[in-house]
C-alpha positions in Angstrom: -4.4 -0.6 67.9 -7.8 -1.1 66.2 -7.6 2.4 65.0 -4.0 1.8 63.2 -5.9 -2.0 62.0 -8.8 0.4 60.4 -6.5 2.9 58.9 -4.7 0.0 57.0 -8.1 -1.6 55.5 -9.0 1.8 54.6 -5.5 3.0 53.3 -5.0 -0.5 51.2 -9.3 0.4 50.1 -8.1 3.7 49.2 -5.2 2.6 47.5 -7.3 0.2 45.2 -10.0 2.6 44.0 -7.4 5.0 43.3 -6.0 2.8 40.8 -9.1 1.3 39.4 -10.5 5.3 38.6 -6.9 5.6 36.7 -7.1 2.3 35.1 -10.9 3.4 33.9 -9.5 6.9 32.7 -6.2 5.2 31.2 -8.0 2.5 29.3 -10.1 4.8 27.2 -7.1 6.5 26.1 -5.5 3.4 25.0 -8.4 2.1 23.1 -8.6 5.1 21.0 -4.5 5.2 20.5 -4.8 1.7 19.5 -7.8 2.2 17.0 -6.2 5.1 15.6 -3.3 3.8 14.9 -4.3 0.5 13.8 -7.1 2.0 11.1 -6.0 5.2 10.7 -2.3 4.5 9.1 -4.2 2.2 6.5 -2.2 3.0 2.9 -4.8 4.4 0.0 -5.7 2.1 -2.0 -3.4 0.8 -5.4 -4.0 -0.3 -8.5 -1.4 -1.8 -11.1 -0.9 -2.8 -14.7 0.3 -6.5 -16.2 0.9 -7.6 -19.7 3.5 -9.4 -22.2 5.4 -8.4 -24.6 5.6 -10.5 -28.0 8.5 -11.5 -28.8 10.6 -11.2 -25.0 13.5 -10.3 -26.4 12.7 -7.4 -28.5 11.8 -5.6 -25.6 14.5 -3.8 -23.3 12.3 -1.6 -20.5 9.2 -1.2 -20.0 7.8 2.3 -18.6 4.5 3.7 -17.1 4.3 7.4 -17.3 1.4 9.1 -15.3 1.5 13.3 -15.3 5.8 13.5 -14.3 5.9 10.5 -12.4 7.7 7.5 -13.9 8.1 3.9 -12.8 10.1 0.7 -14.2 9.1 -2.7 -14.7 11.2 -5.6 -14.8 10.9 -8.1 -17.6 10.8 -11.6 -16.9 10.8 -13.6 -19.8 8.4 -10.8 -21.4 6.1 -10.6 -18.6 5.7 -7.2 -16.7 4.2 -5.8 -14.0 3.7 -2.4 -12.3 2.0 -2.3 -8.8 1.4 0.6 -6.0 0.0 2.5 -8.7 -2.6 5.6 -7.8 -5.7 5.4 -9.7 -5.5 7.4 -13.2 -4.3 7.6 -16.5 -1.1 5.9 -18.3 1.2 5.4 -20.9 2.9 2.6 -20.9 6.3 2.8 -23.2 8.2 -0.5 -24.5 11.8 0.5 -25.3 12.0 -2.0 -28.3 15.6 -3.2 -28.6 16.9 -3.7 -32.8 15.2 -4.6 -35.4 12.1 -4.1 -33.0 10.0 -0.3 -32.6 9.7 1.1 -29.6 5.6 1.2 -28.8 3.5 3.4 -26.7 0.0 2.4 -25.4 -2.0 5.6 -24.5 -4.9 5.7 -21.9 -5.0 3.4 -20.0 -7.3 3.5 -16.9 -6.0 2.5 -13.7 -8.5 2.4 -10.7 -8.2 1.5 -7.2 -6.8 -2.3 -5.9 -8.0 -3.7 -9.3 -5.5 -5.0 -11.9 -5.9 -3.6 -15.3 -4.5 -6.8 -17.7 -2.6 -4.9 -21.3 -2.6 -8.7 -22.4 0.2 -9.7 -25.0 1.4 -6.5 -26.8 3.1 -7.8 -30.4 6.2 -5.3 -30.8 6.2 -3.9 -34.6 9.8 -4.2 -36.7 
């Protein structure tokens, strides 16, 4: 009877380190999972562009035109804005509607998570 007492203490003992060593094996594993997909998903960094146009209603889009890609901002009472931008350099194309010109703005330098501010833009008749 002892003997089957001992074997029990040892088998539960036995039992208990073998999960610990998995647990100190496992952990490790999960750290590193964790980190890497906590840090290593992060999105690049964005810029965007902001400005008015002068008068509100003589604009009808407003375009950014980097290399082939092209993006749309909405107007909102002449304001714009174009975020989730890559860092470079745009055009940015007001579709003037009658009696107002369209106008393009060359250059402009867009860098990573800062804001570049066009200001108010005054669309030419």
């Amino acid at each position: 009877m002892p003997i089957l007492v001992w074997s029990g203490v040892v088998g539960s003992t036995f039992g208990s380190l073998a999960r610990t060593m998995n647990m100190k094996k496992i952990l490790p594993a999960v750290f590193c999972l964790f980190v890497t997909l906590f840090f290593g998903f992060s999105a690049p960094p964005q810029g965007s562009i902001i400005g008015k146009v002068n008068p509100p209603q003589g604009a009808g889009s407003v375009l950014a035109v980097m290399g082939r890609d092209t993006m749309r901002a909405s107007l909102s009472t002449g304001n714009f804005r174009f975020n989730g931008l890559k860092a470079g350099l745009y055009q940015v194309w007001i579709k003037g509607i009658s009696p107002y010109r369209d106008t393009l703005i060359r250059n402009i330098a867009v860098t990573d998570t800062n804001t570049t501010d066009l200001g108010t833009l005054r669309l030419p008749r």
